[in-house]
C-alpha positions in Angstrom: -41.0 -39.1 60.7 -38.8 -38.2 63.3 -36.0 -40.0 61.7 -36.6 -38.8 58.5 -36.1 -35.4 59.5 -32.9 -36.0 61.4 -31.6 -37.3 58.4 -32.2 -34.4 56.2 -31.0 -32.5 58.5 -27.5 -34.8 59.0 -27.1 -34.4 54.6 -28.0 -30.9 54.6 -25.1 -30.5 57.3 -22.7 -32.6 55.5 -23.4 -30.5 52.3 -23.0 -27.2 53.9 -19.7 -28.1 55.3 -18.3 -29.5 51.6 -19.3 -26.3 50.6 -17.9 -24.1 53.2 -14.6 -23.5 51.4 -12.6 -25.5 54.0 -8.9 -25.3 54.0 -5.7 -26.7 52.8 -3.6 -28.2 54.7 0.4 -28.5 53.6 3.6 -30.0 55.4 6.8 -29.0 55.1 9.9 -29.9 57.0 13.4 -28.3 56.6 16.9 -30.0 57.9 20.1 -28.9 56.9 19.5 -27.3 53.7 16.8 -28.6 52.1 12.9 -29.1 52.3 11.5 -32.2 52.3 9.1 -32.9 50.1 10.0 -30.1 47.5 7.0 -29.6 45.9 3.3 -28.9 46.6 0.1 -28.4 45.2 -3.0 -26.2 46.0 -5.7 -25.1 45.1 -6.0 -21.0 43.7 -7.7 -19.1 46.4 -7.5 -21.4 49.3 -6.9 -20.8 52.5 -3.9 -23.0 53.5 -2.6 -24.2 56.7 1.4 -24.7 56.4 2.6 -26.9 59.0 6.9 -26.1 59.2 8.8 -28.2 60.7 12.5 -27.6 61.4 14.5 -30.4 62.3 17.6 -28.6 62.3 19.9 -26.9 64.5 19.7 -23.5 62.1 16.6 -21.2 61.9 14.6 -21.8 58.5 12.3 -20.2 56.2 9.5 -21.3 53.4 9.0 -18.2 51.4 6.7 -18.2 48.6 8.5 -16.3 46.0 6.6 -14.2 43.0 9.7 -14.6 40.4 12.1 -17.3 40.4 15.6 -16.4 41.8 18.8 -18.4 41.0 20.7 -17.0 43.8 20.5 -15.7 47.3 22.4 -12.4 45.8 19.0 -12.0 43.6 16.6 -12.0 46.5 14.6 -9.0 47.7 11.8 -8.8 50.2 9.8 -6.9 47.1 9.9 -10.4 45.7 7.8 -12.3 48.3 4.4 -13.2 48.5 4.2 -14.5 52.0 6.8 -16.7 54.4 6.7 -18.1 57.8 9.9 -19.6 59.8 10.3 -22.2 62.6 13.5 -21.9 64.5 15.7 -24.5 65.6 14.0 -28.1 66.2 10.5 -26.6 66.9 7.2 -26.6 64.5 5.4 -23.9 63.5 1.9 -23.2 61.8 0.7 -20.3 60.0 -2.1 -19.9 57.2 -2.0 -17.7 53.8 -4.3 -17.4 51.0 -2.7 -19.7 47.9 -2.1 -17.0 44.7 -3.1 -17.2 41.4 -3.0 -19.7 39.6 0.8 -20.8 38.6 4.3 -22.3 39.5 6.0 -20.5 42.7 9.3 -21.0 43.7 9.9 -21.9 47.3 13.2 -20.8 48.9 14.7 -20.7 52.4 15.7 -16.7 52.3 18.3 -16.8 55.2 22.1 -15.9 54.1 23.5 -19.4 52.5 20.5 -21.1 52.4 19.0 -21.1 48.9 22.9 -21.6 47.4 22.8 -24.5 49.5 20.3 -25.8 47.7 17.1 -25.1 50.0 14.4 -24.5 47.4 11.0 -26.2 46.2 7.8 -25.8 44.2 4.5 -24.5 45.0 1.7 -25.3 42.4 -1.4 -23.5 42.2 -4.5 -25.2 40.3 -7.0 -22.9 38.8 
């Protein structure tokens, strides 16, 4: 019996954790002017833990941006949704709550960076 009930226990534990509403975890890393990978996907509403790391020797930025910009000219701070940045050759970890549901454009916002090239894609599933 007493095994029994341990077991229940154990699956009701299990199921409560599946259904805690966990997080995301994401990677990104940033060296000279780009980000490697460039896109990512997660889920709408999610909490998610990005993990930046710069192996650079310039500060760097991932911004999640709410319209697509083409230039760094374009870019205002009324167009960000959130962004984090790791300086020079260190890591950094923060956590934000993934939008609504849609395609985001990542950028590095620092002077230079995104007409260097330094963007990506974040996807958010519904």
């Amino acid at each position: 019996m007493r095994v029994r009930v341990i077991g229940v226990v154990a699956v009701v534990a299990v199921a409560l954790i599946g259904c805690s509403g966990g997080g995301e975890s994401i990677e990104a890393e940033a060296v000279d002017f780009a980000f490697t990978p460039t896109s990512w996907t997660v889920t709408e509403g999610a909490e998610v833990t990005l993990t930046l790391t710069n192996n650079g020797t310039e500060e760097h930025e991932w911004v999640i941006m709410s319209e697509e910009i083409s230039s760094g000219a374009e870019f205002s701070e009324d167009l960000v949704i959130w962004e984090m940045e790791a300086g020079p050759e260190l890591s950094a970890k923060d956590t934000f709550t993934a939008p609504a549901a849609g395609t985001y454009q990542i950028i590095c916002a620092l002077d230079g960076h995104l007409d260097s090239g330094m963007k990506g894609t974040l996807t958010v599933e519904g």
